[in-house]
C-alpha positions in Angstrom: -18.7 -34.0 2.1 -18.4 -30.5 3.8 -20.7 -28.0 1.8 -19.7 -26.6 -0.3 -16.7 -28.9 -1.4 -14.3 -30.8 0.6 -11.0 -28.5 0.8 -9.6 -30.7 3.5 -9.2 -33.3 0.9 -5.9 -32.8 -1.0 -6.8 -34.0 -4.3 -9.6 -31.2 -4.6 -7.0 -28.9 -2.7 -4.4 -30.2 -5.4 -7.6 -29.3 -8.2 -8.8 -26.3 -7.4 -4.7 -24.8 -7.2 -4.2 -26.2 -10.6 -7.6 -24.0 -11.7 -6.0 -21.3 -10.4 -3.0 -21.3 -12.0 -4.6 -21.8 -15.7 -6.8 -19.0 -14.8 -4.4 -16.3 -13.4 -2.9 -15.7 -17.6 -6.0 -15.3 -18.3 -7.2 -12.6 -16.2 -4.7 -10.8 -17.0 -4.8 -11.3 -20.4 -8.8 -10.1 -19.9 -7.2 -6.7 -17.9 -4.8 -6.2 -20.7 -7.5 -6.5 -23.4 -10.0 -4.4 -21.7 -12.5 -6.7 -21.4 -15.8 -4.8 -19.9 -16.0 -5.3 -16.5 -18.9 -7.4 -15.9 -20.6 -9.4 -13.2 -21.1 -12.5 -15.2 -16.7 -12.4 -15.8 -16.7 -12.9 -12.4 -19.2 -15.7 -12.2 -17.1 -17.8 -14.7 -13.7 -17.2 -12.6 -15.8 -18.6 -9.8 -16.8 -21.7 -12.2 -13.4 -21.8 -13.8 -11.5 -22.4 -10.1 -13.8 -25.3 -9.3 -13.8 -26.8 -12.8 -13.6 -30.4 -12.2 -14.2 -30.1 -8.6 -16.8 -32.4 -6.8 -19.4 -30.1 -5.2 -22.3 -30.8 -2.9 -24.3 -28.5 -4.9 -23.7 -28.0 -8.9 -25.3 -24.3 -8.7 -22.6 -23.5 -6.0 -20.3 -22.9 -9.1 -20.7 -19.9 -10.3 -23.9 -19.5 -8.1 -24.7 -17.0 -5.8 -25.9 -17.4 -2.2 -29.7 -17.0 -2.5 -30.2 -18.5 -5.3 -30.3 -22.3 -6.7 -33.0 -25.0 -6.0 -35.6 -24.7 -3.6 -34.3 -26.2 -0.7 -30.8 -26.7 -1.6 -28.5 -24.9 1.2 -26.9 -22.0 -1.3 -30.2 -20.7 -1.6 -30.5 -19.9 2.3 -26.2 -20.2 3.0 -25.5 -17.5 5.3 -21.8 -16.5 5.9 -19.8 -14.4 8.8 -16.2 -13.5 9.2 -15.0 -13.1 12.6 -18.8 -12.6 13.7 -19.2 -9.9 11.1 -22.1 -11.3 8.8 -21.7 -10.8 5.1 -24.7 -9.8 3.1 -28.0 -11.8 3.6 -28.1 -14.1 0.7 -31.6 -12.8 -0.4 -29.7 -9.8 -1.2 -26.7 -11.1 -3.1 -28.0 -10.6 -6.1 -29.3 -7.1 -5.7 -25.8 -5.7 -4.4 -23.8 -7.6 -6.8 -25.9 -6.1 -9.8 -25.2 -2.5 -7.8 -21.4 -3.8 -7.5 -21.2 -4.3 -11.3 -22.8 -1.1 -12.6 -20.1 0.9 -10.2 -17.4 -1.1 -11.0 -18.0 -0.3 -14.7 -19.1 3.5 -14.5 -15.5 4.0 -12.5 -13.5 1.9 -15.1 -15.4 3.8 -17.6 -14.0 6.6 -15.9 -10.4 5.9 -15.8 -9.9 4.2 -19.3 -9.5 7.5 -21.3 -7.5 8.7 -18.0 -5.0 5.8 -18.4 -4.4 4.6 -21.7 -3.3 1.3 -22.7 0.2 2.6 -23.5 0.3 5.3 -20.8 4.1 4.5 -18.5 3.5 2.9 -15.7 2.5 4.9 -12.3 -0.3 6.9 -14.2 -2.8 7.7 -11.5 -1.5 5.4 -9.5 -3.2 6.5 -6.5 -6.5 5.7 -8.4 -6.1 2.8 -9.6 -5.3 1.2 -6.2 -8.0 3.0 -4.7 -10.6 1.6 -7.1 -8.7 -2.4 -6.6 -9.0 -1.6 -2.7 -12.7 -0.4 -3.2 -13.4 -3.5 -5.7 -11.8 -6.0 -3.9 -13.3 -4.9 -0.1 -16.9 -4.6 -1.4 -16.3 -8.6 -3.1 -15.5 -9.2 0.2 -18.4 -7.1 2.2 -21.0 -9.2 0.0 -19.5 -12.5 -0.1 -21.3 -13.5 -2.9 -20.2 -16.9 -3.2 -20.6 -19.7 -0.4 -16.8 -20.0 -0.5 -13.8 -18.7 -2.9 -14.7 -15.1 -2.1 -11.2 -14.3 -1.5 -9.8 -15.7 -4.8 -12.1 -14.1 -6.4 -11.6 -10.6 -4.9 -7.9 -11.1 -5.4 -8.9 -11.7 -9.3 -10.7 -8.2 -9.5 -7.4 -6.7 -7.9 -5.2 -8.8 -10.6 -7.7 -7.6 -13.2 -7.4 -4.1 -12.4 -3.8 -3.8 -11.5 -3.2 -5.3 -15.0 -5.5 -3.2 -16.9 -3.9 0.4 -15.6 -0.2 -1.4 -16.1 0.8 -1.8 -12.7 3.0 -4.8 -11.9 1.3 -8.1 -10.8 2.2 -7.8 -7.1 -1.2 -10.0 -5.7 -1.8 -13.7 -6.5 -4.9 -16.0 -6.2 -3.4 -18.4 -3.8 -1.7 -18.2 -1.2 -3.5 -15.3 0.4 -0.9 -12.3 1.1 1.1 -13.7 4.9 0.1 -11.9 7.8 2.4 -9.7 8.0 1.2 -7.7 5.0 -1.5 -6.6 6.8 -4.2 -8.1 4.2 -6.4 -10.2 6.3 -7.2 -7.2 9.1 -7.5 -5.1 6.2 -10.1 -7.5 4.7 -11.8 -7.8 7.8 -12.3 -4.0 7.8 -13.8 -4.3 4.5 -16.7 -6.8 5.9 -17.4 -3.7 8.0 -17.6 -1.8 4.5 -14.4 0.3 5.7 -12.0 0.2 2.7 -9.5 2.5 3.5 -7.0 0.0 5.4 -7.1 -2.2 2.0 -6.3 0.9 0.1 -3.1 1.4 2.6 -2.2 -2.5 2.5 -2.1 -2.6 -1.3 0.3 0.3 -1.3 2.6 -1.5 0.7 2.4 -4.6 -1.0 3.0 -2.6 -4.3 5.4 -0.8 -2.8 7.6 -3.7 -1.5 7.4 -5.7 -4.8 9.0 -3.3 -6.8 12.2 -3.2 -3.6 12.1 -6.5 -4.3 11.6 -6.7 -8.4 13.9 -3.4 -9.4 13.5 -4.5 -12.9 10.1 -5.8 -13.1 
């Protein structure tokens, strides 16, 4: 089997689709609700897509590169996009802790700024800054040996949901090509988020063309 699971395989492919559609109520259930904003939330997505899932490694659910068992492969599992490395996995676990105290201190920020009733469009500039910022520094540290994007697009879903802006980003399939997402997520391995911030505009800005009455 290919580390870290076998996607070529259609019944996992078939699997791990079906995870994602039982999960995606559920995030945004947790951005309606409010839920704190934690790094161990996003952990369990990653668990929850691969639930029933045969894996080469069990800690790759949930797990982060660098950690594990001695000699198992997620512990030393290096990953590049387009020849631009993602964080060394001896320092996953050190930026993603980083990641989750500045993810919280900004929500912390803009909860009393947008309240849960508040019309939609509040801020709305913020609010997709902070999911382009979220989502592209998921991406830059590529925590987890595969799934990063699903994940990153969760944190977006979370966020969008939580500041009541329409659901315009799903888990799978990633956004076509002509959206602009994957160069903009490729400028966000380089730790340049701006192009992401741009991207989600659009995408935002041609759902609701597309959904007048959503």
């Amino acid at each position: 089997m290919r580390f870290p699971w076998d996607e070529a395989n259609p019944q996992i492919r078939n699997r791990i689709m079906d995870n994602l559609a039982n999960l995606l109520p559920d995030v945004v259930a947790s951005g309606r609700r409010r839920d704190p904003p934690t790094v161990d939330l996003f952990r369990d997505w990653h668990r929850r897509m691969l639930d029933g899932v045969p894996l080469v490694e069990p800690a790759v659910a949930g797990g982060f590169r660098g950690s594990g068992p001695q000699g198992g492969r997620l512990k030393t599992y290096w990953v590049a996009v387009d020849q631009v490395e993602a964080v060394r996995p001896g320092r996953v676990r050190s930026e993603m802790s980083l990641f989750g105290r500045r993810i919280d201190e900004q929500v912390a920020t803009l909860d009393p700024l947008i309240p849960a009733k508040a019309p939609p469009g509040k801020r709305e500039h913020e609010v997709i800054s902070l999911c382009a910022w979220a989502h592209g520094e998921f991406v830059r540290i590529h925590p987890f040996a595969d799934g990063n994007g699903r994940v990153s697009r969760a944190v977006i879903l979370w966020l969008e949901t939580r500041y009541g802006l329409p659901v315009f980003i799903d888990l799978r399939p990633r956004p076509s090509s002509s959206t602009g997402y994957e160069g903009a997520s490729r400028a966000s391995m380089a730790g340049r988020h701006q192009l992401m911030e741009i991207t989600l505009t659009n995408m935002l800005a041609r759902h609701r063309t597309q959904n007048p009455d959503a």
